[in-house]
C-alpha positions in Angstrom: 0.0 0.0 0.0 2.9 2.4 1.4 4.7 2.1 -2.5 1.7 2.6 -4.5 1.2 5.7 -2.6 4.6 6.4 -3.0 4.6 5.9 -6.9 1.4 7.9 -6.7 3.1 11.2 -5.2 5.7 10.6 -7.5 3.4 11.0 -10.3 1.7 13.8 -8.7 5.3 15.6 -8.6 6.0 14.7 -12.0 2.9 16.0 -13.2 3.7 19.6 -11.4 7.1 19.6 -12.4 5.7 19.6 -15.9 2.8 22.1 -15.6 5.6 24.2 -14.2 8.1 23.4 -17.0 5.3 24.4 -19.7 3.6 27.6 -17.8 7.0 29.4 -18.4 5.7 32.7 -20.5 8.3 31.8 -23.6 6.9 28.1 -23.5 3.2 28.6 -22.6 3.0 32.1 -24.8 4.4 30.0 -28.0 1.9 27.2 -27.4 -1.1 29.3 -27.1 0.2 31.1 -30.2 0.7 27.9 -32.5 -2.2 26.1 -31.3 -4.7 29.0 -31.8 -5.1 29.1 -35.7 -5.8 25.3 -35.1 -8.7 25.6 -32.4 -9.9 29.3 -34.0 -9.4 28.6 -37.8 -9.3 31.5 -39.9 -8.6 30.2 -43.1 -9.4 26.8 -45.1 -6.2 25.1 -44.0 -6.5 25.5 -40.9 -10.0 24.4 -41.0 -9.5 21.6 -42.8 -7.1 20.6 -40.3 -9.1 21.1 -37.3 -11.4 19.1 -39.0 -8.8 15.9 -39.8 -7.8 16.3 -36.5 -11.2 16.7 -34.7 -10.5 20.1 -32.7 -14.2 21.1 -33.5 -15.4 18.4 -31.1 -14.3 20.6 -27.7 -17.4 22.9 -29.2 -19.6 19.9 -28.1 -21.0 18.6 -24.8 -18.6 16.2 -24.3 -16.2 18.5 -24.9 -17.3 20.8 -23.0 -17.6 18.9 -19.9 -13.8 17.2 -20.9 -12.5 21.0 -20.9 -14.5 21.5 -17.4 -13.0 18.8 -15.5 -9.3 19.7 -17.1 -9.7 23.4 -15.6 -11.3 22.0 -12.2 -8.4 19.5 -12.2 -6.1 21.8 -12.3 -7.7 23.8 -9.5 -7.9 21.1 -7.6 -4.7 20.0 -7.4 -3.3 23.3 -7.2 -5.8 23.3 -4.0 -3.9 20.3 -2.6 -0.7 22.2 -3.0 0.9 23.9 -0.1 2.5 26.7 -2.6 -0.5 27.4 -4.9 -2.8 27.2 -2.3 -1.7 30.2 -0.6 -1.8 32.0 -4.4 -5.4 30.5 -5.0 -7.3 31.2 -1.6 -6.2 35.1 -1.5 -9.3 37.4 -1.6 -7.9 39.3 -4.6 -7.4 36.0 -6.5 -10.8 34.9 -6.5 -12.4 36.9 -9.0 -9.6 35.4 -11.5 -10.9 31.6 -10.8 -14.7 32.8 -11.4 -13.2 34.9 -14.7 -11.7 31.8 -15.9 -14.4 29.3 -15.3 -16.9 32.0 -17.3 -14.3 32.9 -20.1 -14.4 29.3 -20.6 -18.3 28.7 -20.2 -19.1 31.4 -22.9 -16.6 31.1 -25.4 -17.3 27.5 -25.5 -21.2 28.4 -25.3 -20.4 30.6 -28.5 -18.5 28.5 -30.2 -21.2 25.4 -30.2 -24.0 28.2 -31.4 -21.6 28.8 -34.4 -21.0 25.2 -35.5 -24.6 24.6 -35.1 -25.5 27.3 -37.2 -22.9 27.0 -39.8 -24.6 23.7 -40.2 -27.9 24.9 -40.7 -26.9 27.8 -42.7 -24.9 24.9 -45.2 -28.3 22.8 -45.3 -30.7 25.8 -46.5 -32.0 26.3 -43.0 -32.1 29.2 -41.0 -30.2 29.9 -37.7 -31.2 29.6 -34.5 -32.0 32.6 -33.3 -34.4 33.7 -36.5 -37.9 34.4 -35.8 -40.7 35.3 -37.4 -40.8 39.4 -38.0 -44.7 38.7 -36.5 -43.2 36.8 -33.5 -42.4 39.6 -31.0 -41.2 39.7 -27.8 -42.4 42.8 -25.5 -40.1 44.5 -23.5 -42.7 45.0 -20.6 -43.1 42.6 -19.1 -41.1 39.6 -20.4 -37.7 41.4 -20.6 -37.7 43.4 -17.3 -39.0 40.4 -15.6 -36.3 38.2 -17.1 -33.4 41.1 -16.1 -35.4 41.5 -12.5 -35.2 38.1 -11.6 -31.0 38.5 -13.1 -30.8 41.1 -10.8 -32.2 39.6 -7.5 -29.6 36.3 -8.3 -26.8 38.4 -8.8 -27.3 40.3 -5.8 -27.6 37.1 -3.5 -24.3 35.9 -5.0 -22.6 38.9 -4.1 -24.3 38.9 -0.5 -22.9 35.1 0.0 -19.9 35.9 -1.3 -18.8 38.9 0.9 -20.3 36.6 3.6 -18.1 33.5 2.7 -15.1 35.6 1.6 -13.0 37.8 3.5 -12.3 41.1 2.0 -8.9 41.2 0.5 -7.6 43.8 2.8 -4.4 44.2 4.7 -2.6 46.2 7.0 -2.3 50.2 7.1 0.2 51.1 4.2 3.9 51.8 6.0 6.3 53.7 3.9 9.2 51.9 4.8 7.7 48.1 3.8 6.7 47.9 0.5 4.9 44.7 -0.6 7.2 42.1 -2.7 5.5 41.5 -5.5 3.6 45.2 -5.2 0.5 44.7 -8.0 -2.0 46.6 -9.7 -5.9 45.3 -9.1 -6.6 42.5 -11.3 -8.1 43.8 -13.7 -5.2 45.8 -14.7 -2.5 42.7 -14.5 -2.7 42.3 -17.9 -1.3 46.1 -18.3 1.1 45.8 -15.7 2.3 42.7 -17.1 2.5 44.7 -20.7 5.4 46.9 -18.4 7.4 44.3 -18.7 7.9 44.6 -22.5 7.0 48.3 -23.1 7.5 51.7 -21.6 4.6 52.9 -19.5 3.3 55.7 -22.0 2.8 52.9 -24.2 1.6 50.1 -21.7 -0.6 52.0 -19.7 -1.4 55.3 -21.9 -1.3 54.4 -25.5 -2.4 50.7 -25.8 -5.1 51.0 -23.6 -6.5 54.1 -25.6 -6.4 52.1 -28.8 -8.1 49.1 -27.1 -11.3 51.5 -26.3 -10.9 53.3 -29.6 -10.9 50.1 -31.4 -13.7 48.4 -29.5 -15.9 51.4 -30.0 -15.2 51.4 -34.0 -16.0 47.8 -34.5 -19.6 48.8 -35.7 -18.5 51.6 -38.3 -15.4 49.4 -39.5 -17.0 46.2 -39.9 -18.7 46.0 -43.3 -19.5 41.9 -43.6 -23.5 41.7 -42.9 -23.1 38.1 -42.5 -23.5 36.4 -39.1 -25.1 40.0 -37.8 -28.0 39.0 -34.9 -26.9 35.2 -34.5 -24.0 33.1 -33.8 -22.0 31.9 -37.0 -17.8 31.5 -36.9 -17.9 30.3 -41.0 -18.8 33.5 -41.7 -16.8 35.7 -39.8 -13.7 33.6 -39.2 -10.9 35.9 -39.6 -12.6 38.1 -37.4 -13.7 35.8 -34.6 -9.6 34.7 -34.7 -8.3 38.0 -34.4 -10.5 39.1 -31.8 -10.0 36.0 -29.7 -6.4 36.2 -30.0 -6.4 39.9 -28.6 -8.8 38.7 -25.8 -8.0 35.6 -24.9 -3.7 35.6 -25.3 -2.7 39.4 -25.2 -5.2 40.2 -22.7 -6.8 37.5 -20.2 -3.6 35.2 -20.4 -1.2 38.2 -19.6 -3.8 39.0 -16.5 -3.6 34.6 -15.2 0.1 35.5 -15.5 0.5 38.4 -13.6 -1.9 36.7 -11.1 -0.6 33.2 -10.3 2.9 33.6 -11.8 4.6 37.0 -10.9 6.3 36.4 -7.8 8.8 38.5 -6.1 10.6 41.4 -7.6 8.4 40.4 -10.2 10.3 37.2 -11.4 8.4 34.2 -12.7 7.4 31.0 -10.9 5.5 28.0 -11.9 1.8 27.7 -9.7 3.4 24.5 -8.1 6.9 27.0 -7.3 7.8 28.2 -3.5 7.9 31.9 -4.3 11.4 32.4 -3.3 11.9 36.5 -2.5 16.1 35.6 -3.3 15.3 34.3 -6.2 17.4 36.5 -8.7 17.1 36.3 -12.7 20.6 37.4 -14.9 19.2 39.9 -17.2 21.3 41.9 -20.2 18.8 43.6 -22.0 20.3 45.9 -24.7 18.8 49.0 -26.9 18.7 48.3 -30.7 21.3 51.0 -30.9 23.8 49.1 -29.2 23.1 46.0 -31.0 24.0 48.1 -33.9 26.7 50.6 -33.2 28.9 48.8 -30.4 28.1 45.0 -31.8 27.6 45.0 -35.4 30.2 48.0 -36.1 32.4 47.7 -33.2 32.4 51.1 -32.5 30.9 53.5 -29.3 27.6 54.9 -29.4 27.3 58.0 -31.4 26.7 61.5 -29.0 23.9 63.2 -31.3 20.9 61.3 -29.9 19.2 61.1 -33.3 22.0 59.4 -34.9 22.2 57.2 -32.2 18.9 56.1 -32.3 18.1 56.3 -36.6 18.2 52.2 -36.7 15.5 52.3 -34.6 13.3 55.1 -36.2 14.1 53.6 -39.5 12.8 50.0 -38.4 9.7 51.7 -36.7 8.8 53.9 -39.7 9.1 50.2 -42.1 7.0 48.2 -39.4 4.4 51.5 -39.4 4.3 53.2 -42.3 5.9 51.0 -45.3 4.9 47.9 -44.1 0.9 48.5 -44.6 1.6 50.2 -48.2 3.3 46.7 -48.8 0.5 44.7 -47.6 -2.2 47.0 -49.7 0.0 46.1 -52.7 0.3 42.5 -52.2 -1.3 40.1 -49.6 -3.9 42.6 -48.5 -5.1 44.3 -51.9 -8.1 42.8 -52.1 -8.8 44.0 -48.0 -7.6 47.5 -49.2 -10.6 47.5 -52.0 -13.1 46.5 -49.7 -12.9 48.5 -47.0 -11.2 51.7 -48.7 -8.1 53.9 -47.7 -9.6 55.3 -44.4 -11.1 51.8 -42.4 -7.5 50.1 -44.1 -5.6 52.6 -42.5 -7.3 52.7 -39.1 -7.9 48.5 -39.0 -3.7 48.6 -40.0 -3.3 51.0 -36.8 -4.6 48.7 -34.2 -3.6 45.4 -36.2 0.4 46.3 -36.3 -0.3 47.9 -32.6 -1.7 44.6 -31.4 1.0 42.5 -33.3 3.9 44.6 -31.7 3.0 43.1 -27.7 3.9 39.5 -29.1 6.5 40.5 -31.3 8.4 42.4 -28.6 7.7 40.0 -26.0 9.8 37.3 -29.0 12.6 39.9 -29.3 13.1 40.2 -25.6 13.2 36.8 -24.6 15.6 35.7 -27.6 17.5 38.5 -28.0 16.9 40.3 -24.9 15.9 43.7 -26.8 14.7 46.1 -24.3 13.9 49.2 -26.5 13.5 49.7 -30.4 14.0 53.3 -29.9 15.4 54.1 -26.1 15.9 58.0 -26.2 16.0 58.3 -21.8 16.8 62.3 -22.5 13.4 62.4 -23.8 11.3 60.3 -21.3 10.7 58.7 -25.0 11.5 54.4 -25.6 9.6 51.9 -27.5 
C-alpha cells in the first residue's frame, strides 16, 4: 500500500514539475500562439485541419464537460498544494478563478451556437436565433422580468460571497515596507504585465486608448453583414480569430500571468513553485542602438541622440508606415478594395499595434531587446 502511494506522489510531482516546465511565459505564450489558428481557424487550411484532426469536437458537450474537469483538475490539485494554495485562496485571486471558469463557459457556449449554425446555414435552413418578424417579444413585461429576476440572483451571489469571503484587505500602508511583488488590481494585470515589455506611455497610456478606440469602431469598421444578430464562426472567421487572440492571449492570459505567476521582484514561478523573494534572474537587456553601433560595427555609441537612435526610427517607420503600403499592394489588396483607404488605415493601426505586444515579447526573450527606440533624455523608448 505504502509504494503505491509512494509511486502515486511521485506521479503527482511529476505532473507539477511539468505544468511548471510548460507555464513558463516563452513556452506557454508559443503554445497558445501555434495552437490557436488550429482551435480558431481562420482560413481553409487551418479548418480543414481542425477538422482531420477533430478540434471542432471541444465545441460539443462532451467536450465541453472534458475541458471542465481539465480546468477543475487543475484547481484542484493546485488546491492540494501547499505553494498554490496560498496564491489560490487570496481574496484578490478569486475573482480570477470565477473569470476563468466564465471565459471558458461562454466562449465554449459561443463556439457550439456557431457550429450549429454554420450547419444549418450549409443545409438551406435558418439559424437559431431567427424568428418570425410577426413573432415579437415585448419589452414589458417579459424582458424586465427576465433582467429583474438576473438582478435579484446576482445580488444574493454577491451577499454570499462577501459573507463567505473575507475582504482582501491588509494592514495600514507603511512607507518603509513595500509589498514584494507590489501589483495593480486584477483587472489591470494584464497592463502591468505589458510593463514588462513596453514603456509605460505605451503600456498603460497608448495601448489601452487604442483598445477603447478600437472596440468602439468595430460597428462603423465592420462592413461583412453576415453572421449579424446570430451566432456563425464560418462567416466571420478571420474576425472571430483576431478578436480572440487579442482577448484571450494578449489580454486575459497576460492577466492569469500576472496573477498566479509574478512572484517576487516580479520574477516568474510556476503555480506549483515556492515563491522564493532571493530568487534572482541574470538579465542583459540591450537597446537596438547598441546592438547596432557597439556589436555589429564595433564602434561607441554615437553622442547626437538622433543618430544614435536612426536604426530604430528607420525600423519603426518600415514596421508603421511601409509595411501597410506593402501589404495593400500584395497580400492585402483585395482587404484594401473592400474597406477603402480610411477603415484600411485605421484597422492597420490597431492590427500592427496589437501585433507589436507578441513581437516584442519574442525579441526580448531571444535576444533580450529592451527598447526599439530608447531616447531616456526624452522620457521617450519603444
Amino acid at each position: 500500500m505504502e509504494e503505491y502511494q509512494a509511486l502515486f506522489k511521485k506521479m503527482i510531482d511529476n505532473l507539477k514539475n511539468i505544468i511548471d516546465y510548460i507555464s513558463a511565459p516563452t513556452i506557454s505564450f508559443t503554445l497558445l500562439t501555434f495552437l490557436f489558428p488550429f482551435i480558431f481557424p481562420p482560413t481553409d487550411w487551418f479548418d480543414k485541419i481542425n477538422r482531420k484532426l477533430r478540434i471542432y469536437k471541444l465545441w460539443t458537450n462532451v467536450g465541453g464537460f472534458m475541458l471542465f474537469c481539465l480546468i477543475t483538475g487543475f484547481f484542484v490539485l493546485g488546491y492540494n498544494d501547499p505553494n498554490f494554495k496560498i496564491i489560490l485562496m487570496k481574496g484578490d485571486n478569486f475573482p480570477i478563478v470565477l473569470m476563468i471558469y466564465s471565459m471558458f463557459f461562454f466562449t465554449w457556449y459561443a463556439m457550439k451556437k456557431s457550429y450549429i449554425n454554420d450547419a444549418r446555414l450549409e443545409r438551406g435552413e435558418k439559424p437559431t436565433e431567427y424568428h418570425d418578424p410577426e413573432d415579437k417579444v415585448l419589452v414589458w413585461p417579459d424582458l424586465v422580468y427576465i433582467e429583474f429576476i438576473a438582478l435579484i440572483l446576482f445580488m444574493v451571489f454577491l451577499i454570499v460571497w462577501s459573507i463567505l469571503v473575507p475582504a482582501p484587505l491588509e494592514e495600514p500602508a507603511n512607507p518603509a515596507a513595500t509589498p514584494n511583488p507590489s501589483k495593480a488590481p486584477w483587472y489591470f494585470l494584464g497592463l502591468q504585465e505589458m510593463l514588462v515589455y513596453f514603456d509605460p506611455w505605451l503600456a498603460g497610456v497608448l495601448f489601452p486608448t487604442f483598445i477603447i478606440l478600437g472596440m468602439c469602431a468595430i460597428p462603423y469598421m465592420d462592413i461583412n453583414k453576415k453572421g449579424d444578430g446570430y451566432y456563425s464562426f464560418k462567416e466571420r472567421r478571420v474576425g472571430y480569430f483576431i478578436f480572440m487572440y487579442g482577448w484571450l492571449v494578449l489580454w486575459v492570459y497576460l492577466i492569469i500571468i500576472g496573477t498566479f505567476f509574478r512572484g517576487p521582484n516580479w520574477n516568474f514561478f510556476g503555480p506549483f513553485e515556492y515563491w522564493d523573494p532571493h530568487k534572482l534572474e541574470v538579465l542583459n537587456n540591450v537597446n537596438l542602438s547598441e546592438y547596432f553601433w557597439v556589436i555589429g560595427l564595433g564602434q561607441p555609441l554615437p553622442s547626437n541622440i538622433l543618430l544614435r537612435e536612426s536604426i530604430g526610427f528607420i525600423v519603426t517607420g518600415l514596421y508603421v508606415v511601409v509595411l501597410p503600403v506593402i501589404l495593400a499592394k500584395t497580400f492585402l489588396k483585395s482587404m484594401y478594395e473592400k474597406y477603402g483607404p480610411t477603415r484600411y488605415t485605421f484597422l492597420m493601426i490597431l492590427g500592427l499595434s496589437m501585433l507589436s505586444l507578441p513581437i516584442k515579447m519574442y525579441l526580448r526573450w531571444i535576444f533580450n531587446l529592451k527598447y526599439i527606440i530608447g531616447i531616456p533624455e526624452w522620457f521617450f523608448n519603444i
